[in-house]
ZADO-1210 file (C-alpha; in nm, 4 decimals, padded with zeros to 6 digits):
<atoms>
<atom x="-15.3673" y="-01.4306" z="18.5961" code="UNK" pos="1"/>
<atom x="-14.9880" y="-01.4723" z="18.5623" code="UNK" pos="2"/>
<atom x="-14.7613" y="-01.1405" z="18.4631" code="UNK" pos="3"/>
<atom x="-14.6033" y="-01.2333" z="18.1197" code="UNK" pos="4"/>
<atom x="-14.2187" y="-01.1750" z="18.0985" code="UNK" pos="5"/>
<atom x="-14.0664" y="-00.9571" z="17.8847" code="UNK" pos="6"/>
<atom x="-13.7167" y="-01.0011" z="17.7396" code="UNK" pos="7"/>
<atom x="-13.5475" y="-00.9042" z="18.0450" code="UNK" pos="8"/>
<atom x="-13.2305" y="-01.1713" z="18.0829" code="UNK" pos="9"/>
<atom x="-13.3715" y="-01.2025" z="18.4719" code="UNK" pos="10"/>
<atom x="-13.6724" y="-01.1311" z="18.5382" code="UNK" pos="11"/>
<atom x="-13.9285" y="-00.9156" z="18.4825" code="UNK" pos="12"/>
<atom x="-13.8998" y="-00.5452" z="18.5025" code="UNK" pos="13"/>
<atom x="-14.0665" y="-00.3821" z="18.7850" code="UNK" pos="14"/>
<atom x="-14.3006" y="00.0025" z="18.8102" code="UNK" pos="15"/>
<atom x="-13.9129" y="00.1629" z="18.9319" code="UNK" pos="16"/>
<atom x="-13.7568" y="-00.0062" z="18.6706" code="UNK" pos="17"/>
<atom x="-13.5542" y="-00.2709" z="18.8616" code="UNK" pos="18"/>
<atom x="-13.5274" y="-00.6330" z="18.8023" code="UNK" pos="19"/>
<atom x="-13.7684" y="-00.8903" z="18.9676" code="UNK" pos="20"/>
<atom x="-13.8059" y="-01.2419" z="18.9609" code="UNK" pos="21"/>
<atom x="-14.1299" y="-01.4101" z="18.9417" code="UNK" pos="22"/>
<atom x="-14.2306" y="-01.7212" z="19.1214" code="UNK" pos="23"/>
<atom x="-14.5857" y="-01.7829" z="19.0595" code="UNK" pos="24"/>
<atom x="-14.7757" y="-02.1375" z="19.1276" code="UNK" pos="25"/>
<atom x="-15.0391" y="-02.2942" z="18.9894" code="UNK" pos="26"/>
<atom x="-15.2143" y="-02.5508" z="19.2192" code="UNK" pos="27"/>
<atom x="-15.3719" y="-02.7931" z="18.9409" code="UNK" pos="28"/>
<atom x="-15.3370" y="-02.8179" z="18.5663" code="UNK" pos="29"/>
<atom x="-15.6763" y="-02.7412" z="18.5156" code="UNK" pos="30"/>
<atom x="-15.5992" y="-02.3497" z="18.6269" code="UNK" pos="31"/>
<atom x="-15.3082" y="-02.3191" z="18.3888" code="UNK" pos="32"/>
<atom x="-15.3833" y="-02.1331" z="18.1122" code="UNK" pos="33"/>
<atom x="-15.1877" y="-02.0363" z="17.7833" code="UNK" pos="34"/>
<atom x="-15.0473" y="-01.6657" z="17.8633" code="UNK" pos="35"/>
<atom x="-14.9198" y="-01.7895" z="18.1876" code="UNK" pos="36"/>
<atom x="-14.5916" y="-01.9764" z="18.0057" code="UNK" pos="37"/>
<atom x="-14.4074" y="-01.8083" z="17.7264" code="UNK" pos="38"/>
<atom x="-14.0775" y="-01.6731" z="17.8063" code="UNK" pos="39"/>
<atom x="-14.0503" y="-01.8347" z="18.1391" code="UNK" pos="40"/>
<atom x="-13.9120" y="-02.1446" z="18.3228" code="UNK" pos="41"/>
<atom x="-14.2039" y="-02.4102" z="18.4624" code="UNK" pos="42"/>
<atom x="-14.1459" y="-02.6447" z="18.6652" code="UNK" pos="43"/>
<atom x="-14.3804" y="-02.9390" z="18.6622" code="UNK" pos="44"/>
<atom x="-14.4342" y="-03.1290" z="18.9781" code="UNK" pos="45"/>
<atom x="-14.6056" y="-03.4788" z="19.0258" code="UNK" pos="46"/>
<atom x="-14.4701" y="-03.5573" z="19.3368" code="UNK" pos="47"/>
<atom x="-14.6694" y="-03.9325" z="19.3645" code="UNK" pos="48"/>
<atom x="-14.5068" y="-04.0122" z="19.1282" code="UNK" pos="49"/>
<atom x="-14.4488" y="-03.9166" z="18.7855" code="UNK" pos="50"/>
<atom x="-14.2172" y="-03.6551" z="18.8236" code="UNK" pos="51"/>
<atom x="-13.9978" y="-03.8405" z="19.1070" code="UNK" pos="52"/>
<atom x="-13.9822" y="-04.1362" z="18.8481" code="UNK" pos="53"/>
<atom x="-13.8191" y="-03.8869" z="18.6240" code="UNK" pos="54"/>
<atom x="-13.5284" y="-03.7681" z="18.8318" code="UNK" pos="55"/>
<atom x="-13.5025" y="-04.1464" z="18.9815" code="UNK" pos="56"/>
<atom x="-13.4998" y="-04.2906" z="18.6038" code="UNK" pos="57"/>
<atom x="-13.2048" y="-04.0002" z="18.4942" code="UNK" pos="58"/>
<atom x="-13.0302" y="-04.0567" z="18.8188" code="UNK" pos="59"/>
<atom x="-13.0111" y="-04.4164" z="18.7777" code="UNK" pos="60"/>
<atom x="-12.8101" y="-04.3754" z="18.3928" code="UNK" pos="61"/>
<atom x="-13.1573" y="-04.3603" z="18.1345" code="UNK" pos="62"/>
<atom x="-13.0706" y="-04.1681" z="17.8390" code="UNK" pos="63"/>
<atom x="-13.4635" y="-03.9821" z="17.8260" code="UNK" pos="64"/>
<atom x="-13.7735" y="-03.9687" z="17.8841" code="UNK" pos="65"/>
<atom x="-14.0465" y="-03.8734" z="17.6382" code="UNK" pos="66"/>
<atom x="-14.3688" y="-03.8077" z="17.7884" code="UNK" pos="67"/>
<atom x="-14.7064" y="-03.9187" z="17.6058" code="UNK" pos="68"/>
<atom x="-15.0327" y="-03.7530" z="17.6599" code="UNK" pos="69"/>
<atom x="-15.2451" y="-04.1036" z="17.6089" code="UNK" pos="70"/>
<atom x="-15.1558" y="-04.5079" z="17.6032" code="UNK" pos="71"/>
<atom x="-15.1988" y="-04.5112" z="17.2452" code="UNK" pos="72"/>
<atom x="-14.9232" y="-04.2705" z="17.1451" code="UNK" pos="73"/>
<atom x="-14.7004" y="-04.3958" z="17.4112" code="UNK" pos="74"/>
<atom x="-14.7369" y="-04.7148" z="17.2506" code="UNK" pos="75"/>
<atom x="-14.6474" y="-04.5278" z="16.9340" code="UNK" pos="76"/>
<atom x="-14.3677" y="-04.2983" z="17.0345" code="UNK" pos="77"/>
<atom x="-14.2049" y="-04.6494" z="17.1233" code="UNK" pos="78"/>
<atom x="-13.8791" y="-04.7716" z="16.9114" code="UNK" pos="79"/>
<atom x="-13.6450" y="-05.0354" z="16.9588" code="UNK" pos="80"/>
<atom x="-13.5379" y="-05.1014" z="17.2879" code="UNK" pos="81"/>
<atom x="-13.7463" y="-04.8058" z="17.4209" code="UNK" pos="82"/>
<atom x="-13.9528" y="-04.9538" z="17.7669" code="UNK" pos="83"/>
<atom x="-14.3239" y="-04.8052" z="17.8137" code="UNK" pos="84"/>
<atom x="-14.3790" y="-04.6850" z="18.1648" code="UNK" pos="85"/>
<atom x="-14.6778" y="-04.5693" z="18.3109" code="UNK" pos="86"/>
<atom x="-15.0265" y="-04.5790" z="18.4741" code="UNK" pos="87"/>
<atom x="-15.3948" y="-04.5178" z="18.4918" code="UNK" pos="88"/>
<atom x="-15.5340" y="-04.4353" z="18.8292" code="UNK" pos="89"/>
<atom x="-15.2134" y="-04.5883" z="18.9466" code="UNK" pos="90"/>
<atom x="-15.2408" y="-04.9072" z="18.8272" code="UNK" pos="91"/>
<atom x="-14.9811" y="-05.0089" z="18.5738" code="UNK" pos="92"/>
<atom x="-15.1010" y="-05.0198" z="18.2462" code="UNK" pos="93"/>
<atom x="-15.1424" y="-05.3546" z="18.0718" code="UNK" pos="94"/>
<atom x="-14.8838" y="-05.4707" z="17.8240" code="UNK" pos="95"/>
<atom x="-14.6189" y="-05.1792" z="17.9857" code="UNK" pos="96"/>
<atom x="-14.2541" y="-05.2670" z="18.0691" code="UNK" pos="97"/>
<atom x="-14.2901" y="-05.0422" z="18.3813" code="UNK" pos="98"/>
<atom x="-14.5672" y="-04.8846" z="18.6481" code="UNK" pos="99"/>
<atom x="-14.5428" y="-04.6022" z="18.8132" code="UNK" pos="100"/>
<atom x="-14.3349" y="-04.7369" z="19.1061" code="UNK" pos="101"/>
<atom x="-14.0521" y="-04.5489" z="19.2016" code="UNK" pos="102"/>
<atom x="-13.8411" y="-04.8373" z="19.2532" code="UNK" pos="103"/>
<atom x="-13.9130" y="-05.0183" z="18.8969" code="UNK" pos="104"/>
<atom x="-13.7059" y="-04.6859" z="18.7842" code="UNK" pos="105"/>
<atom x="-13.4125" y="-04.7333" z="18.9863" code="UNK" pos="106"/>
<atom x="-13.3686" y="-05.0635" z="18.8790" code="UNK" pos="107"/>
<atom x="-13.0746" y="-05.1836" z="18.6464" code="UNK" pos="108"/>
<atom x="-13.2919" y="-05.2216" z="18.3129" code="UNK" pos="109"/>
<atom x="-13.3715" y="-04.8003" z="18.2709" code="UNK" pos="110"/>
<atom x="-13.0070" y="-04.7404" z="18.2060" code="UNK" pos="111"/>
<atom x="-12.8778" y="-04.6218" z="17.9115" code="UNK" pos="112"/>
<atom x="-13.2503" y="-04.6821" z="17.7874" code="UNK" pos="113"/>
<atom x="-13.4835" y="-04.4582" z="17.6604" code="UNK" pos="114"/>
<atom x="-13.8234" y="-04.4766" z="17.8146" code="UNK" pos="115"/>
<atom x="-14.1509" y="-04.3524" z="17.7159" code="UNK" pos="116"/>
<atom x="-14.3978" y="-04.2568" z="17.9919" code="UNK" pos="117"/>
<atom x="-14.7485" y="-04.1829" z="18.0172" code="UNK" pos="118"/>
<atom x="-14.9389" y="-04.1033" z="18.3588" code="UNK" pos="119"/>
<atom x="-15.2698" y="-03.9893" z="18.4668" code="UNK" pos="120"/>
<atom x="-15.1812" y="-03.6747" z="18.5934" code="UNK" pos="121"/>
<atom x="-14.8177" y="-03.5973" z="18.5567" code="UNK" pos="122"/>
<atom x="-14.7503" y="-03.5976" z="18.1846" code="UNK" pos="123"/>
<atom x="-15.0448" y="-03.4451" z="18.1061" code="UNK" pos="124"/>
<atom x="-14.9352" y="-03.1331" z="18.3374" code="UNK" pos="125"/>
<atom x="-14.5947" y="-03.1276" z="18.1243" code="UNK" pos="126"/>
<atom x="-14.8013" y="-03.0999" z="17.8318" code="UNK" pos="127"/>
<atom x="-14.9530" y="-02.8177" z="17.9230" code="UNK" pos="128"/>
<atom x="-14.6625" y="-02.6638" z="18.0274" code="UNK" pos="129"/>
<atom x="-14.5182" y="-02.6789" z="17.6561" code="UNK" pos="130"/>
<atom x="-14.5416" y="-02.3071" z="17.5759" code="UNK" pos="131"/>
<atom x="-14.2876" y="-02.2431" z="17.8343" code="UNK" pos="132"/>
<atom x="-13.9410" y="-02.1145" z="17.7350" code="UNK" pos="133"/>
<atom x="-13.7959" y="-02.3916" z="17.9334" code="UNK" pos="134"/>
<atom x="-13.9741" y="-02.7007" z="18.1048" code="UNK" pos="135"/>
<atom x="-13.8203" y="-02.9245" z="18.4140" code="UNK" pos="136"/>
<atom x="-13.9367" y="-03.1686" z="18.6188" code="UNK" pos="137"/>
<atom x="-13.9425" y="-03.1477" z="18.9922" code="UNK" pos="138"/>
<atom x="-13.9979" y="-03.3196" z="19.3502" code="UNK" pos="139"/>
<atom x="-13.8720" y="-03.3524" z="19.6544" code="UNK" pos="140"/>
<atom x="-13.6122" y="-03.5882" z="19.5341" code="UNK" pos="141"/>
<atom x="-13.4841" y="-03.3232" z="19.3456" code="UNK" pos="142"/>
<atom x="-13.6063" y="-02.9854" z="19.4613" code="UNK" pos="143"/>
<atom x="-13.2274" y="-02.8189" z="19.5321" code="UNK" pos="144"/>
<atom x="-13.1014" y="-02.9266" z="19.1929" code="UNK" pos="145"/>
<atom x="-13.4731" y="-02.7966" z="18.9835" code="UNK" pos="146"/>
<atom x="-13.4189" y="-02.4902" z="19.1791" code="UNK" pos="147"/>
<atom x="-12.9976" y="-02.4088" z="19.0882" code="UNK" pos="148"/>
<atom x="-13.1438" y="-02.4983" z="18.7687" code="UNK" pos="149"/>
<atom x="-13.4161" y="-02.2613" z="18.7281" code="UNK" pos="150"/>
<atom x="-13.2148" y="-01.9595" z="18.8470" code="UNK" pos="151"/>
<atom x="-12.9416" y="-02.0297" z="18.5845" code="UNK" pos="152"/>
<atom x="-13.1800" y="-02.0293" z="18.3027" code="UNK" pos="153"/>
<atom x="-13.2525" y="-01.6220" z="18.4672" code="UNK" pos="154"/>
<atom x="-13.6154" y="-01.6470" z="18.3532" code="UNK" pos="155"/>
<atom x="-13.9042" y="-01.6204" z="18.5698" code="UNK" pos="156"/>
<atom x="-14.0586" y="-01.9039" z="18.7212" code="UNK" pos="157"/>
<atom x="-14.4347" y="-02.0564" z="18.7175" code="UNK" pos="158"/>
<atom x="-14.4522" y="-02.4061" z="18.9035" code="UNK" pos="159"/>
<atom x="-14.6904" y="-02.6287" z="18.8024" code="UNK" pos="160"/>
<atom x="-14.9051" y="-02.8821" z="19.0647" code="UNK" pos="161"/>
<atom x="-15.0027" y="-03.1908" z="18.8117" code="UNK" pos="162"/>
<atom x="-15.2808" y="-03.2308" z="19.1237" code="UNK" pos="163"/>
<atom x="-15.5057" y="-03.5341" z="19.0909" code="UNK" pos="164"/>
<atom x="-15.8095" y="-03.5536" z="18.8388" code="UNK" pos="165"/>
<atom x="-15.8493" y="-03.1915" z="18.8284" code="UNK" pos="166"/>
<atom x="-15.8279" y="-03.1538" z="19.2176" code="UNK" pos="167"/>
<atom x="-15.5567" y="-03.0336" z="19.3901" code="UNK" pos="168"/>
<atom x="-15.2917" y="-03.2493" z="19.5375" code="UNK" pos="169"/>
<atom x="-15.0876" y="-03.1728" z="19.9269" code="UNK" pos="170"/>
<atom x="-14.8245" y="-03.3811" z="19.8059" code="UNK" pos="171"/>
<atom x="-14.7408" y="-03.1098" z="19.5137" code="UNK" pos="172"/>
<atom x="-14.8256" y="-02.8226" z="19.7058" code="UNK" pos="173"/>
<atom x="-14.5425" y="-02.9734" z="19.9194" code="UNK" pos="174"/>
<atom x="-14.2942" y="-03.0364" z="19.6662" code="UNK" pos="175"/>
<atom x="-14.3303" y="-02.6518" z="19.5078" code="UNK" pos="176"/>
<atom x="-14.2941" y="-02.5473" z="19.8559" code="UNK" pos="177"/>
<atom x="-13.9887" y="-02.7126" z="19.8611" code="UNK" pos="178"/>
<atom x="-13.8314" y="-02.5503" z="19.5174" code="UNK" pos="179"/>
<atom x="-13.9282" y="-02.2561" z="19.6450" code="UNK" pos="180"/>
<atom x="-13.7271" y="-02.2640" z="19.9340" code="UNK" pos="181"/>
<atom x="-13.4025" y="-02.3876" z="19.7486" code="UNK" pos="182"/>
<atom x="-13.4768" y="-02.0835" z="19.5664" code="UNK" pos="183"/>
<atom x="-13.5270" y="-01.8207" z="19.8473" code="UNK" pos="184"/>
<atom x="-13.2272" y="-01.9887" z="19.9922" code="UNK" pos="185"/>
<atom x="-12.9699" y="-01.9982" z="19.6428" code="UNK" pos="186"/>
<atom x="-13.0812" y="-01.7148" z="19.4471" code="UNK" pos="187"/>
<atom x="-12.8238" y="-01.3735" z="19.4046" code="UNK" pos="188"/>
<atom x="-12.8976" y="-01.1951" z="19.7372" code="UNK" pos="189"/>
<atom x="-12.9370" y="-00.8695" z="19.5790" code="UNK" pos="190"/>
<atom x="-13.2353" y="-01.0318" z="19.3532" code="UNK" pos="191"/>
<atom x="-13.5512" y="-00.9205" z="19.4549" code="UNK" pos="192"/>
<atom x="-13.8332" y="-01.2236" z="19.4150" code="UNK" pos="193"/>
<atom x="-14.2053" y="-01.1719" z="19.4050" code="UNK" pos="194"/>
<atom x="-14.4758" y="-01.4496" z="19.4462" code="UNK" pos="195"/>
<atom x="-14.8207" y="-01.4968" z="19.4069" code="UNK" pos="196"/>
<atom x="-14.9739" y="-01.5903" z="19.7324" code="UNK" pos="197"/>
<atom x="-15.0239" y="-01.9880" z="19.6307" code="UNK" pos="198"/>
<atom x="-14.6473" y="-01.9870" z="19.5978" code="UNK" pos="199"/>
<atom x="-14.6392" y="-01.7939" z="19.9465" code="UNK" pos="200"/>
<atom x="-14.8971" y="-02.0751" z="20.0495" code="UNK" pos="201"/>
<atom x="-14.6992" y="-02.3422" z="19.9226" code="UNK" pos="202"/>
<atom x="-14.3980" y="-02.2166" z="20.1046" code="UNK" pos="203"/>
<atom x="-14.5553" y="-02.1817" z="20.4090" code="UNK" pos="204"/>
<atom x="-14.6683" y="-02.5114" z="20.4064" code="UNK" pos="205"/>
<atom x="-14.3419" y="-02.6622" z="20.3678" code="UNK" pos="206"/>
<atom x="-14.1771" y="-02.4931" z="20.6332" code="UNK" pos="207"/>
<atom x="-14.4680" y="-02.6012" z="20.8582" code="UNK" pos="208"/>
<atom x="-14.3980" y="-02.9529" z="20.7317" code="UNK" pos="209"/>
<atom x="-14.0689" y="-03.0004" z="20.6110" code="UNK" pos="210"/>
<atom x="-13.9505" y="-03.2456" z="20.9314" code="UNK" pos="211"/>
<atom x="-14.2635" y="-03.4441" z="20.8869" code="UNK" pos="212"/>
<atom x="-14.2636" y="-03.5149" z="20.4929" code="UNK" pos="213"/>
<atom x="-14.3522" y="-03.9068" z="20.5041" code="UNK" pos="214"/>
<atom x="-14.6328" y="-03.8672" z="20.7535" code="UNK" pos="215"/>
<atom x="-14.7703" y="-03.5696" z="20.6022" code="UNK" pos="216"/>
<atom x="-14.7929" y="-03.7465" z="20.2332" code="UNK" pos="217"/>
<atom x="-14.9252" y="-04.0239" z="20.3878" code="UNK" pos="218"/>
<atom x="-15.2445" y="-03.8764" z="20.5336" code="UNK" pos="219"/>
<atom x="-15.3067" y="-03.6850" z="20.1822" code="UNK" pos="220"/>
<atom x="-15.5634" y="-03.8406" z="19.9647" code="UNK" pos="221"/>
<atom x="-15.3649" y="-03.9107" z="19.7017" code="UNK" pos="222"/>
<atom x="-15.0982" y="-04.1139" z="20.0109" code="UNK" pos="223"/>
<atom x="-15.3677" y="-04.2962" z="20.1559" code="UNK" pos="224"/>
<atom x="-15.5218" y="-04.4115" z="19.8296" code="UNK" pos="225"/>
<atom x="-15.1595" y="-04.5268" z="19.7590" code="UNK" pos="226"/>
<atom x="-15.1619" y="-04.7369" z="20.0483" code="UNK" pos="227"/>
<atom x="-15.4123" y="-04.9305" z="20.0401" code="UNK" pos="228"/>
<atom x="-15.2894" y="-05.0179" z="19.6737" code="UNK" pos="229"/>
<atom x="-14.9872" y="-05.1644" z="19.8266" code="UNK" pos="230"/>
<atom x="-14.7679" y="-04.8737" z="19.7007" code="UNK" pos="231"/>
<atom x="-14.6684" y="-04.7522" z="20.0720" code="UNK" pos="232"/>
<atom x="-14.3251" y="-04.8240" z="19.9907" code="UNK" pos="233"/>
<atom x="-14.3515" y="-04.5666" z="19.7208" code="UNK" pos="234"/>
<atom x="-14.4762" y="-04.2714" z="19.9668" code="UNK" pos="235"/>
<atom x="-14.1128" y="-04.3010" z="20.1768" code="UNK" pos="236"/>
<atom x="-13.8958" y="-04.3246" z="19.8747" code="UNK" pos="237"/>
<atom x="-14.1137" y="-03.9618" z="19.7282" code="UNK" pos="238"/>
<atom x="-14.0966" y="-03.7961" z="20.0728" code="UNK" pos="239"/>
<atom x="-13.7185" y="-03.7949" z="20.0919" code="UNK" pos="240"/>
<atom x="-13.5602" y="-03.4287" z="20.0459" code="UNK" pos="241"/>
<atom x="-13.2812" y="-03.3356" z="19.7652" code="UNK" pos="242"/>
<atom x="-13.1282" y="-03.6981" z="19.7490" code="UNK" pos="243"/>
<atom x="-13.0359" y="-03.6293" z="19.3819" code="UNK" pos="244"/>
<atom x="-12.8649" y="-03.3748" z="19.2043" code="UNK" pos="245"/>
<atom x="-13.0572" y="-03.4355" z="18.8485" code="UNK" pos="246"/>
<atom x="-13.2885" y="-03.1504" z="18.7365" code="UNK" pos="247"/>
<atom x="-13.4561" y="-03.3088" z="18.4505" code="UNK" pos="248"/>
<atom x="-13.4964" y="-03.0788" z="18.1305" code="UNK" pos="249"/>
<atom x="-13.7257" y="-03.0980" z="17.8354" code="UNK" pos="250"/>
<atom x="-13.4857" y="-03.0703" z="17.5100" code="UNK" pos="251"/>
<atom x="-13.6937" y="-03.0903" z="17.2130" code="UNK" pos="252"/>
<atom x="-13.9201" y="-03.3961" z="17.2560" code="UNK" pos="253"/>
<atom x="-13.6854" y="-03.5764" z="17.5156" code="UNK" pos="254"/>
<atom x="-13.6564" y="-03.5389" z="17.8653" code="UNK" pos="255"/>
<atom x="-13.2971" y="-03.5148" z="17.9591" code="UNK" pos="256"/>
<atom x="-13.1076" y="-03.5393" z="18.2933" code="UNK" pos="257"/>
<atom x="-12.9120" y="-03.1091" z="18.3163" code="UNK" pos="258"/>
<atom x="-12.6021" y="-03.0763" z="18.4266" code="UNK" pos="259"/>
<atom x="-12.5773" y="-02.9812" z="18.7655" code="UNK" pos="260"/>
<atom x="-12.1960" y="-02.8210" z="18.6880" code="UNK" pos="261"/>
<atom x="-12.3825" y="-02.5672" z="18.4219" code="UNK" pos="262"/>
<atom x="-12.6403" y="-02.4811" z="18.7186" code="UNK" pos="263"/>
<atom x="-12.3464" y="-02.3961" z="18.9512" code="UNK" pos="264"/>
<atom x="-12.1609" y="-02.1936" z="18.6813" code="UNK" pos="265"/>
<atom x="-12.4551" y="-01.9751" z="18.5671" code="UNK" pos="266"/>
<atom x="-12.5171" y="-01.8916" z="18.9768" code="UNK" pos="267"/>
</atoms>
């Protein structure tokens, strides 16, 4: 089980009465349970693809996200020149403006639009994440901006692997490894961090396999079932490392694009 944090403004405080902060992962949704969120930052990660969709959709001018748990409610969430987006078992779901392709959120149509999204895995992982002080959304797209924003917001930090059905997934283990390493590598020098030993796992990994991103999502289950849909397209746009500076952020039921100048001011 997860510490809880107390009211410290960053981090929890430690047996000598020093300030730590927490980074603590969670390898599927599935593990998370309620006491491991309030009062700190999570950072949900759906690397193929819901969570990359999110940073490409804000980077590319959308004005939100909303994230729906099932079709139906997506479908009712929907207003006025709202577009549906989303999948089931990565197949884009009938009647929807957009899949889960990467690419279909990069296009012209998502900006200034609001877009309501629905996934198999990813959503539902932000959903549970809800009881967190603060939510964001991160990948490898985006891992240097999540992490400047998760140190200004001084809280302690669970990450959250959306995995696949339950299972988890290399490509998320990846992309917390990745945030974690912004982290190590941004943080106040003269903050001590402590991790749980998936997040050392996770960290681990991604040094290991940081040069070798495409190839190593590839051969994961969740690559080479994306493959042989046709998607491998997707897998190389994913694997690429801090191409945008968008952390996206969960303000009230809306998932909005931070801004990156607050990050660097609060550091």
């Amino acid at each position: 089980m997860l510490r809880n944090l107390n009211d410290e403004p960053n981090g929890t405080e430690d047996t000598d009465g020093g300030v730590t902060m927490r980074i603590d992962t969670i390898a599927t949704v599935s593990e998370a349970r309620a006491d491991d969120f309030p009062g700190r930052t999570a950072i949900v990660i759906d690397v193929l693809r819901a969570t990359s969709n999110m940073a490409t959709a804000l980077a590319h001018g959308a004005a939100g996200i909303v994230a729906a748990e099932t079709v139906q409610a997506a479908r009712n969430l929907q207003q006025p020149g709202d577009l549906l987006g989303g999948e089931r078992n990565c197949v884009r779901i009938a009647g929807f403006d957009l899949g889960n392709s990467p690419f279909e959120y990069a296009a012209n149509d998502v900006r200034g639009r609001r877009i309501v999204m629905t996934t198999t895995n990813g959503t539902r992982a932000l959903y549970k994440s809800l009881k967190a002080q603060h939510v964001l959304a991160g990948c490898l797209l985006n891992a240097g901006a999540c992490a400047d924003a998760a140190l200004a917001l001084r809280k302690d930090i669970v990450l959250v692997c959306a995995g696949t059905q339950d299972a988890f997934a290399l490509e998320d283990g990846l992309g917390a490894g990745a945030i974690i390493a912004a982290l190590l590598e941004r943080r106040d020098s003269r903050l001590p961090l402590a991790m749980n030993d998936c997040s050392l796992s996770m960290l681990h990994a991604f040094e290991r396999k940081q040069d070798r991103l495409h190839e190593t999502l590839a051969s994961g289950q969740t690559g080479v079932r994306l493959v042989k849909l046709g998607f491998a397209g997707d897998i190389a746009y994913c694997a690429r490392l801090d191409t945008f500076p968008v952390c996206p952020v969960l303000k009230g039921r809306t998932i909005v694009a931070g801004e990156p100048a607050a990050y660097t001011e609060a550091r």
